[in-house]
C-alpha positions, 0 to 999 in steps of 0.5 A: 500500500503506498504511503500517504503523508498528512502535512498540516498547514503551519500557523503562521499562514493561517494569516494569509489562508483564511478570509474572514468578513461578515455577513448580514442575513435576510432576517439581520442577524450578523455571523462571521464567514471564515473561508479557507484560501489554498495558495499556489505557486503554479498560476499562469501568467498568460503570456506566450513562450514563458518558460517560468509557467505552464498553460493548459490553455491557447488564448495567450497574452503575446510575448512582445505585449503591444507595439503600438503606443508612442510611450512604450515602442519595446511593447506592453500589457495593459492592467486596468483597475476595477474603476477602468471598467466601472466607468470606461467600459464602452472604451474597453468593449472598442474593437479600436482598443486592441492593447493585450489586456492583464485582468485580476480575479480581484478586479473581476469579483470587485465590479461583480460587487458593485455593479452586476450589469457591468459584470455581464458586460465583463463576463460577455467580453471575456468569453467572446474571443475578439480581444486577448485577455487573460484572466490572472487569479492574483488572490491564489497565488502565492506571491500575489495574495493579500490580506486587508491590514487593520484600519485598512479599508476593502478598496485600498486593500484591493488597490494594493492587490493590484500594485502587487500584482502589477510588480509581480507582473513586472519582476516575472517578465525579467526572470522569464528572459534572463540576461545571456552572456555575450548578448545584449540585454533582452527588451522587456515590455512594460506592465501598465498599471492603468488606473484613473485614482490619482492616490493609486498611481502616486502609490504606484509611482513610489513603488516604481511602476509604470502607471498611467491615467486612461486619458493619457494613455489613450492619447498615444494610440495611433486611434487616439481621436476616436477613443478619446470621445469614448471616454466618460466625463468621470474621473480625475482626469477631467478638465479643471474648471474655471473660476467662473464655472466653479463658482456658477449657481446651482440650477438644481437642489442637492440630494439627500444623502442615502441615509435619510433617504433610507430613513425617511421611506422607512418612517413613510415621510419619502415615497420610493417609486419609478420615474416616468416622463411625460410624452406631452409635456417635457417639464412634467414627470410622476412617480407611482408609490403605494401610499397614494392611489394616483401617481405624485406629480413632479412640475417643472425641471427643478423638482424632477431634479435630474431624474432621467425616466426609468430610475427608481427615486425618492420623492417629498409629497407637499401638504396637500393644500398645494397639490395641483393638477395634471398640465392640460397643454403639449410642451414640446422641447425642440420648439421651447428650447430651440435656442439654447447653446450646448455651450452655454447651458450650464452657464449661470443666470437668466437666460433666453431658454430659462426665461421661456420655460418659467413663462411656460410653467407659470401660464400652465400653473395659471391654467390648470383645472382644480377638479383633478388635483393629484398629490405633487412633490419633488424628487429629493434623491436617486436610489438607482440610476437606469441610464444606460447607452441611448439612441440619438442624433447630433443636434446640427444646430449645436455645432460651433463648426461643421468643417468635416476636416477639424479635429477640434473638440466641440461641445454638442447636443445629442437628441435622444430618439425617445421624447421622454429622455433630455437632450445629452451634452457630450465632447466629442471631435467628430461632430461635423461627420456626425451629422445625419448619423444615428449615433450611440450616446451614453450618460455619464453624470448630471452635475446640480449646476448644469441643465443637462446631463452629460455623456460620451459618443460609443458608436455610429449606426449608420445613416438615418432612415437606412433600414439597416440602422433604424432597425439597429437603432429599434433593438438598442432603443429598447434594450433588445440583446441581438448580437449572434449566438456564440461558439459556447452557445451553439456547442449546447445543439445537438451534435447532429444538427438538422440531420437531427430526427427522434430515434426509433422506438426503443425502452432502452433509447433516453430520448424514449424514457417514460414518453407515450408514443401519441404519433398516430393521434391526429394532431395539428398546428394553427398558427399565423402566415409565415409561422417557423417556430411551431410551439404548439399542436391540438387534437380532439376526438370522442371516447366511447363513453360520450366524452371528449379528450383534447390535447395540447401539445408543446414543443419539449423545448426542456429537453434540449435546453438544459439547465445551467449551460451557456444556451440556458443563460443566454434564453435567460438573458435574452427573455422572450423572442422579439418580433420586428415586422421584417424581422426575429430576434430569437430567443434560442438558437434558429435550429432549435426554434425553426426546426428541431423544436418546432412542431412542423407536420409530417415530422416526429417531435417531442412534445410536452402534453396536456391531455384534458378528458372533458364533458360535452359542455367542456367541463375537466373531468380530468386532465394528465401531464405526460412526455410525449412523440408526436406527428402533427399531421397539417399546419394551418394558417387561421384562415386555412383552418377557417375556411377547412371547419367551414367547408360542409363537404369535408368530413374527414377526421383532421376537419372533424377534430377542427370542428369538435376543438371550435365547439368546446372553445366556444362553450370554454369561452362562455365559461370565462366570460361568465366568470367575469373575464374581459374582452379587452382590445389593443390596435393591431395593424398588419403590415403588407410588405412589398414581396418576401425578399423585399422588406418595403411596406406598401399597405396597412390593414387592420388584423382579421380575427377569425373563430379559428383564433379563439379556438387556438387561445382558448386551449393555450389558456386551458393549458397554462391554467392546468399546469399553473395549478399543479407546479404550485400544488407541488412547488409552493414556494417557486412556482413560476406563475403570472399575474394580472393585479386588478387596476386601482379605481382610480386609472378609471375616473377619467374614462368613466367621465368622459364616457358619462359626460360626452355619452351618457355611459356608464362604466362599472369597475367594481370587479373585472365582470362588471367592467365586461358588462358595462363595457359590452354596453359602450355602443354606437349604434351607427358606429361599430369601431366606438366600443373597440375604441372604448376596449382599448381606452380601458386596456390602458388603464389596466397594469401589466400582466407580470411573472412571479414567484409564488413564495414571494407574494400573498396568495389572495394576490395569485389572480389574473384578472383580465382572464378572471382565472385565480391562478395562471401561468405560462407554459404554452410557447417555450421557444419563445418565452423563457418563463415557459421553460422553466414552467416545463422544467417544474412541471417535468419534476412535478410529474416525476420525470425529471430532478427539479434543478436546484436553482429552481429550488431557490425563491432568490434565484426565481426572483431574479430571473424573472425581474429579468424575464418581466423587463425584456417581456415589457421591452419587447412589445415596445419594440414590437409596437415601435416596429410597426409604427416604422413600417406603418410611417414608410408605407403612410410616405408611399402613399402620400407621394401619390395621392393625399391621404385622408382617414377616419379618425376619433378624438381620445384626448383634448388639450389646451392647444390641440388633439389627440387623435386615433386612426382605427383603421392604420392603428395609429394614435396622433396629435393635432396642434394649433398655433392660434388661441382656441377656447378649451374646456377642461371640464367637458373635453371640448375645444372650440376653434374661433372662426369668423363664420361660426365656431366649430366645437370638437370633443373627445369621442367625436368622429373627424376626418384628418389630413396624414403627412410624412416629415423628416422628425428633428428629434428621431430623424426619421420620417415622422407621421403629422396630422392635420384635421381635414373636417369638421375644419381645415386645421392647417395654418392654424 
């Protein structure tokens, strides 16, 4: 037997070995972590043909380091500390940043602590291969390991770990290529420590490293010009002010420091909420917060305080005595500040553009209704900023020089294409080829003395109204992931790829293992023109004793997608598959999602099936969950299988199945309606494009709903409340489930006025059957589109559906409530929904075919996902919708070059200084202003325009005819949709 030798660890380095900290646990107790370190003296340095270390790996840093930089012509390697990446990290995703790049472990789990967004952002550029760099575990090795002094703080402890490790770097280079007698001395490349703390590189200085701020490095690259406007305006390497601008006024309030924040929503004396700007009027914003039914309204620039839409902040709600209400009147900010200097607007006093903004703000105060007062407040303090890159264009009107050859750096407006987001200053040295570009813009701060928030250029996407960038500009707009799926990704398919096909009966075959053989069942799918990604098939047949089995069957996407692996990862990022007009972002992999997965006809597949053995009169009299092979024998089109249910002469079993699935998801629907379910509606248009090759839009229709379409959305929704029921029976505590909160009554005042004052209506919110009901009884008789248009008015006053955990909320709070089901969730597209996933992969474990994954054991982890999963969801119909007003906008422009274009359209909102107006038949919702005084009456949503004949009066609800032109935007540069009434009254001009 050989010998085995047990060698303890001498006390001496318990010191060095062991982390200790603490820790606070979600109940607030504090307990002292003691973790064992083990050192090592064999972790790689990284750099090729060192002969001091060993590499088990081929990416390495190359011996001679980077040759081209003015300061160091024998070549080197670049060490960034954690802050270069915190805040410079659009420079180090540069493909014109090409130094080999040093990255310490303390580096890495330092950003993960303080920002986990930028640490995706990390990890991504680590693994994609475009740029070489080596990740050094400085905290296992022997010579590069430290431990925090007493006094010591954790980030000048860090500081040191990654001087020490600089000097180790710089001293292995000398051992790894000793002096040869008789030769000449070898040249070494340099390790820079690339850091932006100025007490840092003074520290490393008298350690004698080479060090250096990223701005002056930056400019001894051959790129210098163009990195140099990646950099963020942070740092110490900013420019030092003058004395006028150090001594300038504060435009905006300070704020609160977190403490007191923290304290003050605590006590209940601050409200935390979500920013939200407003579309109409850019000097006013609100923040919903539980404590008051209506949102706290923010008026004016000074108490939205540097708020950008989207960041959760603090606000002071005022006594109610000085509450006011919502602005009544369009305020645009290209035409309020049309003159204002990029220069010039931080500058202190009363300039031309303050001076318009207070007159504008004082006429509104001085205007406003008193019958709507709302609770009013400032923002006191930011808890998270959600700035992110933004899509813009240069203002041209901003440049000081529009010479293409200058390299001089100007100070420039970038116009964000959201309206909802402020103008952005940035420096930059390209200004003047700029122009005409959609360009990527970043904030970096927004400082209380300047009016507006200050960023860097990242990249240009390309000409405005190109297809190719305004697509870009779509997805980046709304934070669509879309870069291709990478090598560690596609390596997670099936080796065999589209040669792939499920392998012949066998009880010994895994793909096999307890699945039921349900080929020979008549199964079909029913999905729009063009549908690829097939996620679901039906059937239905009579059993001898007088009941019905149905069945839905859902691609088995868990079985490809396994969990915890790359492809997992990425469909947990990615969320959901976005769909653009011409064009998909999938969620997974196309040969997963147009093939392998998907359930096209005449192939087998596997499926997940729910099998319901239901009465005539479509009550469950059970239902089963089973792992399944199927061969959908047809793939219909809504209309395909209209037409086949309709055709009396076809009585073959794939039409009866049609037939008897229609009649059960009539009577399913009567069912849902009568337990109070809502028949909401949303303006669906379809876009007819030119031909399948050509992405050019020639027509807008309105989207024909057939009987065919309920039939297929009657099951899903059977389906997803089944499974709901039994993932929750089985996991209480992490079942992923959806939910549809019911509206606060008061989303609904303002509709239930406007109904009753200019109809006579009534609209019942008291529960979700007695909206249905009284919204069954909003009807025009000479006007079918009115009670749609009244659906969609009410569709927005609802909240948003949203993923939960079931552990994390009450259980009187599971309910969906436009579907009037107390539990729901979604299971029924796994190809393009991640949520529907993980329902298989509860549901799979529910029924014993498969260990539940231990993170989906986890509530935290569940938690987290789904915050996710809820964003890109939300992100994705916007897209969507965006998508479709592009396309809507360039067919609007074809047509208006032929021939002036007139539509249909109602009034659903008045202003002080216009209307707003909804086009049923194009989807499309627009606003028509007037430049001369017209009398409004807030009151009753009337406006009357004067005339010298007689006054016409128009009100919400009211039918117009209005004039649709195409104009470039100034603020989104693309072709923008402009209305005019044509009648009662011909607008343009006024």
């Amino acid at each position: 037997m050989a010998e085995i030798t047990i060698r303890k660890r001498p006390r001496t380095e318990a010191v060095v070995t062991q982390r200790k900290f603490f820790k606070k646990t979600a109940r607030g107790k504090v307990i002292k972590v003691l973790r064992e370190r083990y050192l090592r003296d064999d972790v790689a340095c990284g750099i090729h043909s060192c002969g001091l270390c060993t590499h088990e790996h081929d990416v390495l840093l190359p011996s001679s380091g980077f040759l081209k930089h003015a300061s160091f012509p024998n070549g080197h390697f670049v060490l960034p500390d954690t802050n270069v990446f915190l805040s410079q990290m659009d420079l180090m995703e540069s493909p014109l940043f090409a130094p080999p790049i040093i990255l310490l472990q303390t580096v890495i789990e330092e950003v993960r602590h303080r920002s986990l967004p930028l640490h995706n952002r990390l990890k991504t550029l680590v693994k994609s291969g475009d740029k070489k760099i080596w990740t050094f575990y400085n905290e296992y090795r022997s010579e590069t390991a430290v431990i925090r002094e007493e006094g010591e703080s954790p980030n000048d402890r860090n500081d040191r770990g990654i001087r020490k490790a600089t000097a180790w770097y710089t001293s292995h280079l000398s051992l790894a290529r000793p002096p040869i007698r008789g030769q000449s001395n070898p040249t070494l490349p340099t390790v820079v420590l690339l850091t932006d703390d100025v007490a840092n590189r003074q520290k490393a200085e008298k350690e004698g490293l080479t060090c250096m701020s990223v701005r002056r490095y930056i400019g001894g690259l051959e790129e210098s010009g163009h990195l140099l406007d990646l950099l963020a305006s942070t740092g110490s390497e900013t420019i030092e002010p003058t004395q006028a601008v150090a001594a300038r006024q504060a435009l905006y309030p300070d704020y609160l420091p977190m403490a007191t924040l923290l304290a003050g929503i605590k006590s209940g004396h601050l409200h935390q909420g979500h920013f939200n700007a407003n579309q109409y009027n850019y000097l006013e914003g609100s923040v919903s917060v539980p404590a008051f039914e209506k949102p706290v309204l923010l008026i004016g620039r000074e108490h939205m305080n540097r708020a950008v839409q989207g960041d959760i902040v603090v606000v002071e709600v005022f006594d109610e005595k000085d509450w006011k209400a919502p602005a009544d009147e369009v305020v645009d900010q290209e035409a309020t500040l049309k003159n204002d200097d990029a220069d010039d607007s931080e500058e202190e006093g009363e300039d031309d553009e303050v001076l318009a903004e207070r007159k504008v703000l004082q006429t509104e105060l001085a205007q406003r209704g008193s019958s709507s007062k709302q609770p009013t407040g400032r923002v006191v303090g930011i808890i998270k900023r959600n700035w992110r890159s933004y899509v813009c264009h240069i203002d041209s009107t901003s440049l000081t020089s529009m010479n293409p050859t200058s390299l001089s750096q100007q100070t420039v407006f970038a116009t964000p294409v959201s309206r909802l987001l402020p103008r952005i200053r940035l420096r930059t040295r390209q200004a003047p080829a700029l122009i005409g570009q959609k360009i990527l813009v970043t904030i970096d701060r927004w400082e209380r003395t300047s009016r507006y928030p200050e960023g860097h250029f990242v990249r240009a996407l390309g000409k405005v109204q190109s297809k190719e960038a305004e697509q870009e500009s779509l997805l980046l707009e709304f934070d669509v992931p879309y870069r291709p799926f990478g090598k560690a990704i596609l390596d997670c398919l099936p080796p065999e790829g589209d040669k792939w096909v499920v392998p012949p009966k066998s009880e010994t075959d895994p793909n096999w293992r307890d699945r039921e053989d349900l080929r020979d069942l008549i199964v079909c799918s029913i999905d729009p023109p063009g549908c690829q990604d097939i996620d679901d098939a039906l059937h239905a047949r009579r059993l001898p004793n007088g009941n019905i089995e149905a069945g839905v069957h859902i691609a088995d996407v868990s079985h490809f997608v396994l969990p915890d692996t790359p492809m997992d990862h990425e469909a947990a990022t990615r969320g959901t598959t976005v769909y653009l007009v011409d064009k998909r972002i999938d969620m997974l992999p196309a040969l997963l999602g147009t093939n392998l997965c998907s359930l096209r006809p005449h192939v087998e597949r596997l499926a997940f099936s729910v099998i319901w053995e239901l009465s005539p009169e479509a009550e469950i009299v059970n239902v089963r969950f089973t792992k399944s092979v199927i061969a959908s024998k047809s793939a219909f089109t809504y209309e395909e299988a209209q037409i086949r249910k309709d055709d009396p002469r076809l009585t073959d079993p794939l039409t009866e199945s049609i037939r008897l699935l229609n009649d059960l998801a009539r009577k399913l629907k009567a069912g849902r309606m009568a337990a109070g379910a809502l028949n909401l509606a949303s303006p669906e248009v379809k876009i007819q494009l030119d031909s399948s090759e050509s992405s050019d839009p020639i027509d807008v229709e309105q989207k024909e709903l057939r009987e065919t379409n309920s039939l297929v959305e009657e099951f899903m929704l059977l389906a997803n409340i089944s499974v709901a029921k039994k993932i929750q029976e089985t996991f209480p505590q992490t079942a992923v489930l959806r939910r549809h909160l019911p509206p606060p009554k008061a989303n609904f005042e303002k509709l239930q006025d406007i109904l009753k004052k200019r109809r006579g209506l009534t609209l019942d919110v008291s529960s979700s059957g007695a909206l249905a009901a009284s919204l069954d009884q909003c009807v025009d008789p000479g006007e079918p589109a009115f009670n749609t248009l009244v659906r969609i008015m009410a569709t927005r006053c609802m909240l948003s559906a949203e993923y939960f955990c079931s552990g994390s909320v009450a259980r009187d709070t599971f309910g969906h409530y436009g579907l009037a089901s107390p539990i729901y969730t979604h299971f029924t597209s796994p190809i393009r929904r991640y949520a529907d996933v993980l329902a298989h992969r509860q549901l799979a474990a529910a029924i014993g075919y498969t260990p539940l994954h231990a993170s989906l054991h986890s509530k935290s982890h569940v938690e987290r996902v789904l915050e996710v999963v809820n964003k890109r969801h939300r992100m994705a119909q916007m897209a969507s919708r965006a998508s479709i007003e592009f396309y809507v906008g360039l067919a609007l422009k074809a047509r208006s070059e032929k021939e002036t274009v007139i539509e249909d359209a109602f009034v659903i909102r008045t202003f002080r200084n216009g209307l707003g107006v909804f086009v049923s038949r194009l989807g499309l919702e627009g606003l028509v202003t007037f430049r001369r005084e017209i009398d409004f009456d807030a009151d009753n949503y009337v406006i009357t325009i004067p005339s010298e004949e007689r006054p016409t009066s128009i009100a919400v609800f009211d039918k117009v005819k209005v004039l649709i032109e195409v104009e470039q935007d100034k603020n989104t540069q693309r072709g923008r949709v402009v209305m005019s009434l044509s009648d009662p009254i011909d607008s343009r001009g006024m």
